[in-house]
TIVEXNU-420569 format. One line per 3 residues: number of its first residue (from 1); their letters; for each residue x, y, z of N, C-alpha, C. Coordinates in steps of 0.001 Angstrom, whole numbers, plus 500000, padded with zeros to 6 digits. Example, Ala and Ser with C-alpha at 12.3 -4.5 7.8 and 13.67 -1.06 7.14 Angstrom:
REM TIVEXNU-420569
1> AS> 513190 494310 507800 512300 495500 507800 513200 496700 507800  512850 497750 507080 513670 498940 507140 512900 500030 507870 .
//
This chain:
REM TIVEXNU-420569
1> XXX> 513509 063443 905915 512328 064292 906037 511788 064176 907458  511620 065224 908139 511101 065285 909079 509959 065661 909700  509198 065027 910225 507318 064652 910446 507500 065194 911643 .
4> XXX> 506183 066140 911793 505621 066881 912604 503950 066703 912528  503613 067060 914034 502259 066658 914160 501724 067856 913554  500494 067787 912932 499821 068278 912548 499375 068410 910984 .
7> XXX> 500748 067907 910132 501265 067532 908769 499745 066539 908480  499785 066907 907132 498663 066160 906487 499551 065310 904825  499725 064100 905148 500267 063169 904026 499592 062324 903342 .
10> XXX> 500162 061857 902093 498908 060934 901691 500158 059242 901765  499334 058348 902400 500179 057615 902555 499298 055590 901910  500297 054473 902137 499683 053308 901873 499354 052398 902610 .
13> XXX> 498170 051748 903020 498099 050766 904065 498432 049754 903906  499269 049266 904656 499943 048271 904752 499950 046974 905206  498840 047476 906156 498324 046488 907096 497104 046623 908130 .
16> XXX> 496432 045987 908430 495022 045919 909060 495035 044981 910174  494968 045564 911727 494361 044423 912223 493135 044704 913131  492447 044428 914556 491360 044509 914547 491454 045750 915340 .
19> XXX> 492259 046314 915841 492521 047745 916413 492678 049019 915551  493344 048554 914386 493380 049643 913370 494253 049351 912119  494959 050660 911372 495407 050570 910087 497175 050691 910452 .
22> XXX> 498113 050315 909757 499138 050430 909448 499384 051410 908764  499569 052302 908107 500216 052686 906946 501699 053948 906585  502058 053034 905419 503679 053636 905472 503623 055249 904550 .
25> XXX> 504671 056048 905327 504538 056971 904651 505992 057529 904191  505939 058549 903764 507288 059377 903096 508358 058792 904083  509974 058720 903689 510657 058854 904350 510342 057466 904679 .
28> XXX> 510369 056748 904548 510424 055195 904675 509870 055163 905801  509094 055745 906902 508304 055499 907978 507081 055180 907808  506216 054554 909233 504913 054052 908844 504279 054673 910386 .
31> XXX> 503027 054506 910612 502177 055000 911941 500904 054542 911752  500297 054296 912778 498957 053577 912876 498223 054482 912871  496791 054121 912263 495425 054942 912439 494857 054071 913356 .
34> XXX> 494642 054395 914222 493546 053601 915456 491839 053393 914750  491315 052545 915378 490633 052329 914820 489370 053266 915080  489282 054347 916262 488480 055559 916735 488701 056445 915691 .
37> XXX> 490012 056495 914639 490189 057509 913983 489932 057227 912443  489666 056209 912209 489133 055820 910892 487877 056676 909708  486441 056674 910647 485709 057514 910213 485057 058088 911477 .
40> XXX> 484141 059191 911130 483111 059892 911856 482193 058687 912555  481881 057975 911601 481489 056924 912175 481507 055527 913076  480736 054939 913551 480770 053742 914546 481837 052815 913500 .
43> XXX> 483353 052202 913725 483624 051301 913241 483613 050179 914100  483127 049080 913382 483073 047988 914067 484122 046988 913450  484446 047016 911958 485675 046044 911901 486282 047469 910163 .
46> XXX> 488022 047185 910877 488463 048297 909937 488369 047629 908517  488371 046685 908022 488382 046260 906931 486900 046665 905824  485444 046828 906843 484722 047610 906455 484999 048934 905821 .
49> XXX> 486224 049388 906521 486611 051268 905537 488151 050949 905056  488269 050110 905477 490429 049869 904419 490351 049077 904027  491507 048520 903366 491829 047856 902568 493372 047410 902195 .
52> XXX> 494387 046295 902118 495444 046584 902042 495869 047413 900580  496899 048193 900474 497768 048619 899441 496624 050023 898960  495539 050370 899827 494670 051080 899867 495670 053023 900182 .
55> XXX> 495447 053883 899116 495667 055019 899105 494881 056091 900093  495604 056143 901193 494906 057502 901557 495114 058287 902627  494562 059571 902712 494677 060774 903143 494681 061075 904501 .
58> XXX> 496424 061033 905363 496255 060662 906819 496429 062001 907491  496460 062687 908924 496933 063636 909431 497835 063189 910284  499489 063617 910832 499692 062938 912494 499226 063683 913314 .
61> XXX> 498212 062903 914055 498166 063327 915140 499106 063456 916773  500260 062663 916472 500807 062446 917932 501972 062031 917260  503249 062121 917770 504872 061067 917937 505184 061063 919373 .
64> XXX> 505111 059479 919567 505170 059376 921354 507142 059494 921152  507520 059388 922894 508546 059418 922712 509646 058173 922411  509023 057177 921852 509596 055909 921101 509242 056382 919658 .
67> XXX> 509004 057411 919008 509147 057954 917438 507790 056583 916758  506969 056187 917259 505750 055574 917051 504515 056867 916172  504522 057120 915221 503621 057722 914933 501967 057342 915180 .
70> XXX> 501034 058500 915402 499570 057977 915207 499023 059074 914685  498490 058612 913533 497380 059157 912123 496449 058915 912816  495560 059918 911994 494122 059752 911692 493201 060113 910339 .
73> XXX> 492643 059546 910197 492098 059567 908760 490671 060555 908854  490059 060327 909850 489058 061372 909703 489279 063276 910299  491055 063035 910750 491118 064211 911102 491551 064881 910085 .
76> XXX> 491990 064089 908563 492627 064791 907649 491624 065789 906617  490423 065598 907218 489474 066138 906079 488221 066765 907002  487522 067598 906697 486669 068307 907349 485395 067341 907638 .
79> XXX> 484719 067529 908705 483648 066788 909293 482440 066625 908388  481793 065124 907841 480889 065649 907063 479607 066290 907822  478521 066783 906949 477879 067642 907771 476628 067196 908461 .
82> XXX> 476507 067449 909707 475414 066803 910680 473945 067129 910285  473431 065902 910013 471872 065662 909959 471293 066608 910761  470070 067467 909731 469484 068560 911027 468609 067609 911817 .
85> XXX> 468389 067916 912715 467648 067534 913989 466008 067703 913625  464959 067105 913223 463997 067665 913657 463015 067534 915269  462539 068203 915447 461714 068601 916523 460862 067582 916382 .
88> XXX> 460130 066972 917492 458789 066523 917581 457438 067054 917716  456504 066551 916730 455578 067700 916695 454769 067817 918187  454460 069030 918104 453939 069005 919549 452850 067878 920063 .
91> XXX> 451450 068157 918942 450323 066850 920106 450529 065446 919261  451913 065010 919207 452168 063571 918669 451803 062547 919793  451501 061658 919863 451411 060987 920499 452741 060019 920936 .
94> XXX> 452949 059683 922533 454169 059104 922549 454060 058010 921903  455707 057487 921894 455660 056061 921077 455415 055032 921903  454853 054132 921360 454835 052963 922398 455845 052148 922792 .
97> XXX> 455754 051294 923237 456957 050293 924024 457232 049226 922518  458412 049017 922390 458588 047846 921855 458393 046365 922297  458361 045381 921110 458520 044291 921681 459039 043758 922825 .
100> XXX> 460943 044146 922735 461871 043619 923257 461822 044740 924419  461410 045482 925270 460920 046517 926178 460717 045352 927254  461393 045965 928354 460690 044939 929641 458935 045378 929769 .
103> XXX> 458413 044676 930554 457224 044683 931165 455863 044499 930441  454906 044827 930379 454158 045087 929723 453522 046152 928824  453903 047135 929150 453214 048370 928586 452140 049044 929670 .
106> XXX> 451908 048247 930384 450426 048801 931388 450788 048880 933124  450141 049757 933167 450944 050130 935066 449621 049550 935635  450388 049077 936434 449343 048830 937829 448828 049692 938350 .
109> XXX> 447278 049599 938690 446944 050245 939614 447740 049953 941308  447222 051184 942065 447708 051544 943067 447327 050545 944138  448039 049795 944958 447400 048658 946360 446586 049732 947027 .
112> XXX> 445680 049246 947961 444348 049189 948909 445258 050465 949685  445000 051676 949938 445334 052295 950783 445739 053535 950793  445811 053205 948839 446882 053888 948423 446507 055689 947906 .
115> XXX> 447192 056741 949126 446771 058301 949243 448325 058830 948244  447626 059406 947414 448474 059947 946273 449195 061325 947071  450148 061597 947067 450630 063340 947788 449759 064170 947218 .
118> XXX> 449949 065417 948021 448918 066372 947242 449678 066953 946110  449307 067931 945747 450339 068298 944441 450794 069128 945179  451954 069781 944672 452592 070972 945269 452504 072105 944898 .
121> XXX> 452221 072885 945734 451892 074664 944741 453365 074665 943810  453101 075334 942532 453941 075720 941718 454800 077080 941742  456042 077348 942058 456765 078439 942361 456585 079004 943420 .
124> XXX> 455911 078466 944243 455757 079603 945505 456532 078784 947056  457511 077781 946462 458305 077566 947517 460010 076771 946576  460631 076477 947477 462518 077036 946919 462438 075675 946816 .
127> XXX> 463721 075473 946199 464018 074088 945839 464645 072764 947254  465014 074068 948178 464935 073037 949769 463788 072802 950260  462616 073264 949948 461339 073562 950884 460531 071940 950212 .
130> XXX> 460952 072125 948651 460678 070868 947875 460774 070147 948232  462555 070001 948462 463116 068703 948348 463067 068157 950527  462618 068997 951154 462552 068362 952370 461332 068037 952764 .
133> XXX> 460089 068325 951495 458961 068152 951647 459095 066700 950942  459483 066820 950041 459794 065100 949527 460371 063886 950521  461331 064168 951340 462085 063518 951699 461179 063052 953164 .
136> XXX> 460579 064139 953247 459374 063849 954550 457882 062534 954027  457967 062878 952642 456710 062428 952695 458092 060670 951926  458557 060894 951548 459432 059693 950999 459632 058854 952595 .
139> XXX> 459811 059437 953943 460325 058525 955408 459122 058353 955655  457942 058744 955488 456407 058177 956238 456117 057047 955483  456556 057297 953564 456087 056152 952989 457006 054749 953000 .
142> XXX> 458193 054936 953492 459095 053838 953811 458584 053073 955244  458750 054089 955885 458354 053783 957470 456975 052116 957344  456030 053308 956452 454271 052092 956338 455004 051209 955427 .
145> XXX> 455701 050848 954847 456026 049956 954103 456459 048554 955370  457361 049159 955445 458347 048391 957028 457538 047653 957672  456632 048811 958234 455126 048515 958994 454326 047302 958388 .
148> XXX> 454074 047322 957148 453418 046249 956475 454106 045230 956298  455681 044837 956332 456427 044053 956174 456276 042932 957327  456633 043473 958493 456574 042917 959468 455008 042223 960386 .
151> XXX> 454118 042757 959148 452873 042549 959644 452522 041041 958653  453514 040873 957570 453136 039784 956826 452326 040283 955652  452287 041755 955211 451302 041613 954252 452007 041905 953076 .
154> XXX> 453033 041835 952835 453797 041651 951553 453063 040928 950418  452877 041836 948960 452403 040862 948119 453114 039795 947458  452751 038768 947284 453183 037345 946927 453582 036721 947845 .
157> XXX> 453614 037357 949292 453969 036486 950134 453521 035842 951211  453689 035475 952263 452748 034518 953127 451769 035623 954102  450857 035337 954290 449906 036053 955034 449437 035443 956242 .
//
């Protein structure tokens, strides 16, 4: 009997290891299910979804040219169907930070000096006019940084 990709067989597992499934099929041959092809889902160890001497429903996906077959088990059956999505309601409030979240949750106010940009008119200039207006006001605010560096006024550091 001769196996072609795309064939859908029902075959026996034979064997399990931490990459994937064994299993033998018609025609005294056998081919691996990888362990990406197991379920739709995250597998983390195949023995969670197989089992040895376990019945079931493979597709080939591939015969390299050493006659190595590779199945897949979730390609043999249609996708189950995706959780609808809901929307967030509009005036929800964001979520907060978790525990395990770096930092605190709370921003610092701004150091002694500190001139916010102005805002930028909305639509009435191009996305270069933006971005070289940024990049201008981004080299003045590096520049005073530098400036303050060399002056010693770094916070936490020696003055």
């Amino acid at each position: 009997m001769a196996l072609e990709v795309g064939e859908i067989l029902e075959g026996k597992v034979t064997g399990i290891t931490k990459f994937g499934a064994f299993v033998s099929l018609p025609g005294n041959r056998s081919g691996l299910v990888h362990i990406s092809e197991i379920a739709y889902t995250y597998v983390n160890d195949v023995h969670d979804h197989l089992s040895e001497g376990q019945t079931v429903t493979v597709k080939i996906i591939g015969i390299d040219a050493n006659n190595r077959i590779n199945l897949s088990i979730k390609q043999a059956a249609p996708p189950p169907p995706r959780p609808e999505r809901r929307s967030p309601a509009r005036n929800s409030m964001p979520r907060s930070r978790s525990e395990g979240d770096r930092g605190s949750g709370r921003r610092t106010p701004p150091g002694p000096g500190f001139v916010p940009d102005p805002p930028m008119p909305k639509g009435s200039s191009s996305f270069e006019d933006q971005l070289k207006q940024f990049m201008a006001s981004s080299d003045s605010k590096l520049s005073e940084l530098h400036m303050n560096e060399r002056r010693g006024n770094r916070r936490g550091g020696r003055k």
